[in-house]
N, C-alpha and C positions, 0 to 999 in steps of 0.2 A: 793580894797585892795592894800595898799602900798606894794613896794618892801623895803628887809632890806637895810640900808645903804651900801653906798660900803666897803670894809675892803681888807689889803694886811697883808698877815701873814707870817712871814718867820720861815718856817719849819724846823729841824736837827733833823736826826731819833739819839736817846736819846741813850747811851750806854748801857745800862739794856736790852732795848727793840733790839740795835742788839747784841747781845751775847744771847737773848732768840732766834730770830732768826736765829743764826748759831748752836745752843743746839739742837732746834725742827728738822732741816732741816739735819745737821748728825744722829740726832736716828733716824729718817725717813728711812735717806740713813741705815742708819747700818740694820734697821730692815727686808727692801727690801730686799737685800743685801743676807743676815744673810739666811733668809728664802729660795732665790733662788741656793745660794749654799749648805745650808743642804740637799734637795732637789734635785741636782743634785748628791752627795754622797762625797762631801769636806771636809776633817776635816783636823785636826792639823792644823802644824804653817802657810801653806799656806790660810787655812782658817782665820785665826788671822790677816793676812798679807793683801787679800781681802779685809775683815772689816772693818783696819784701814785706809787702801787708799780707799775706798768707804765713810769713815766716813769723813776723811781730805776733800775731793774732795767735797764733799757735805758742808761744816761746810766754806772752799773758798765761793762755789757758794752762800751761805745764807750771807756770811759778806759784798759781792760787792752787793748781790742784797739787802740789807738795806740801803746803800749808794745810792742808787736810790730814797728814800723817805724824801730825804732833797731836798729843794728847796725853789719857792716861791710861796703862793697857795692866788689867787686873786678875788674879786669876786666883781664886777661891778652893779649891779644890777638889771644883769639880766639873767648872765651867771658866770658859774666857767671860771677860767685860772689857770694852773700851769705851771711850770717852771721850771725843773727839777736842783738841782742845776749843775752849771758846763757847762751847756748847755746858747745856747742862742735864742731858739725855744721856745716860750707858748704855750702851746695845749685845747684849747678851749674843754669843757667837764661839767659832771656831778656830785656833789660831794654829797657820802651818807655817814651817821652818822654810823658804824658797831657796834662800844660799846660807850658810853659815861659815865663814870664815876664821872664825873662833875674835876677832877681834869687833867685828861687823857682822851684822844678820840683816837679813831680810825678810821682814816676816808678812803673812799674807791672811788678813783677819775677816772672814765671810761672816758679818752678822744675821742670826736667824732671822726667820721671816720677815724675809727682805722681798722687794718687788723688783721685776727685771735681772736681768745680769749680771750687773755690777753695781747693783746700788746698793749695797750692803757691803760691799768691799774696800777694804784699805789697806793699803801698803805700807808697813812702817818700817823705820830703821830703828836698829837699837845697834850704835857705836861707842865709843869709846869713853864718852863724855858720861855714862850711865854703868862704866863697868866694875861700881861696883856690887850691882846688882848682878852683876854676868850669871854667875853660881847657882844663886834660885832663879830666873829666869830659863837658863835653860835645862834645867831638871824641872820645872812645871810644862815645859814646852816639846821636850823628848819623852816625858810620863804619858804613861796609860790613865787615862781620864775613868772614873769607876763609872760602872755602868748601875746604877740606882735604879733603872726599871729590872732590869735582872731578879727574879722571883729568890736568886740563893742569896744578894747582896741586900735585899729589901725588910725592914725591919717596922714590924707594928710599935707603935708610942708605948712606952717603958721597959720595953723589952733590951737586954745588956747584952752586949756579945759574948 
């Protein structure tokens, strides 16, 4: 089985999709929030006041962490690379399809030997504004990546198919 061709795709998380981001990530905060102070016996203005700095404080944290999901998302043919923008570090990794809408993707990029949970993770969009990479994009992204440690696909130097 062939690998898909190689493809470099440059990514910009879309403004829709961070403003849905920092909406999700404040009602989150607020809901937490909300519950852990009822909870405790908070009310009035200083509960309003909580809410809102919990809501702000959260509604930052989701706008910087969407600006994370732009970059450059690369793929060789045989491995991912991304490239975060702003950065000048590629991090070698694995990249999965989460939604595909055929006009919009979601895609969900776990860089190898990463530390933690999510620290090697990023979310990116690939919309509309990139479609016309759509094509090779998502035939490197639905391909079978070759497997190279495999003793039947492994080839000693000069050796021809």
């Amino acid at each position: 089985m062939r690998a898909a061709p190689a493809v470099v795709v440059e990514l910009r998380c879309p403004p829709a999709w961070r403003w849905t981001q920092v909406l999700l990530t404040a009602a989150a905060a607020l809901a937490a929030t909300a519950a852990v102070l009822l909870h405790a016996g908070l009310s009035g203005p200083l509960l309003g006041a909580c809410l809102a700095l919990a809501a702000a404080a959260a509604g930052v944290a989701g706008w910087h962490g969407a600006s994370a999901q732009a970059g450059r998302l690369r793929w060789d043919g045989g491995r991912w690379w991304f490239q975060p923008a702003g950065h000048a570090d590629e991090r070698a990794g694995r990249l999965h399809a989460a939604i595909d809408l055929g006009f919009w993707m979601l895609l969900r990029f776990d860089a190898d030997h990463a530390t933690g949970p999510a620290a090697g993770r990023a979310w990116l969009v690939f919309d509309r504004a990139a479609m016309s990479q759509a094509a090779a994009l998502r035939a490197a992204v639905y391909s079978r990546r070759l497997n190279t440690d495999h003793p039947a696909t492994r080839r000693r130097e000069g050796e021809s198919e």
